[in-house]
C-alpha positions as CSV (number, residue, x, y, z in Angstrom):
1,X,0.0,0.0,0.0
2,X,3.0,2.6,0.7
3,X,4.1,2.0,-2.9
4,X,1.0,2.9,-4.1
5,X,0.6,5.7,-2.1
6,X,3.7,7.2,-2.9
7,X,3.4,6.9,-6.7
8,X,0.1,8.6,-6.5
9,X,2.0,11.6,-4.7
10,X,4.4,11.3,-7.0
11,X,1.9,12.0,-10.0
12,X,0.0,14.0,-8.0
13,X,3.1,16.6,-7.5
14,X,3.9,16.5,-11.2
15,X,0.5,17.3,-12.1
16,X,0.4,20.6,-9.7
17,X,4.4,21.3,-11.1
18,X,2.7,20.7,-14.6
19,X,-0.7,22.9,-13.8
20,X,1.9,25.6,-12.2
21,X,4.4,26.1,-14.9
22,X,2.0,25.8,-17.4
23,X,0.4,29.0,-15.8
24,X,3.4,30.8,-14.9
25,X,4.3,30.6,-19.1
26,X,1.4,31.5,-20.2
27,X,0.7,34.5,-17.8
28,X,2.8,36.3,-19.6
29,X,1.3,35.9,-23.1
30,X,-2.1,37.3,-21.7
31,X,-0.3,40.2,-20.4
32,X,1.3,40.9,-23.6
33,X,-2.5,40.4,-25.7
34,X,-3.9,43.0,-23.4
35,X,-0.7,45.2,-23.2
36,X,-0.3,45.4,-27.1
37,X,-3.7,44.8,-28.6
38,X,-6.3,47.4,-28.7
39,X,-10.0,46.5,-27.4
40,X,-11.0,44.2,-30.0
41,X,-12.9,40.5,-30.7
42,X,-9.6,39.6,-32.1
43,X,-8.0,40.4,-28.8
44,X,-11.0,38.8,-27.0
45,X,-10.4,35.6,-29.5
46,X,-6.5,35.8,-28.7
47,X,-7.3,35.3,-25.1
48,X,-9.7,32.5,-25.6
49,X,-7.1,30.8,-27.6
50,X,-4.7,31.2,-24.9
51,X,-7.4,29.8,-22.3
52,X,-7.9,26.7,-24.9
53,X,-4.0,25.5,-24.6
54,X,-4.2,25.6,-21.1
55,X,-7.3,23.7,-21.0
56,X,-6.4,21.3,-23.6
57,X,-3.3,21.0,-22.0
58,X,-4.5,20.3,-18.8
59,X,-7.4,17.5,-20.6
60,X,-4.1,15.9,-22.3
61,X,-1.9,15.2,-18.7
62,X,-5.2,14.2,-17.5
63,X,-5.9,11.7,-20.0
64,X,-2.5,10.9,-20.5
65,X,-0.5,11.3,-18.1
66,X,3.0,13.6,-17.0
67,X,6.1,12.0,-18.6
């Protein structure tokens, strides 16, 4: 039972490094969409798009798994 335990930490802490950095990058490209685009439904579209990675991202290591 430890084993098992300890591998599902394991992944567990991977997934919240994965969900973390995954953030941290991507912060940066909303800040950039809303520091250098004008008020637009492009720029709302950019943002969307930006939300999608992180959710089909997050779907993926879900599904898949953190190598």
């Amino acid at each position: 039972m430890d084993l098992e335990k300890e591998a599902k930490r394991h992944v567990e802490h991977k997934q919240k490094l994965f969900y973390q950095t995954l953030s941290n990058k991507l912060e940066p490209v909303r800040e950039c969409i809303l520091e250098f685009l004008p008020e637009s439904r492009g720029r709302d579209r950019a943002l969307e798009h930006v939300d999608d990675v992180a959710a089909l991202a997050r779907y993926t290591a879900e599904l898949h798994g953190i190598k």
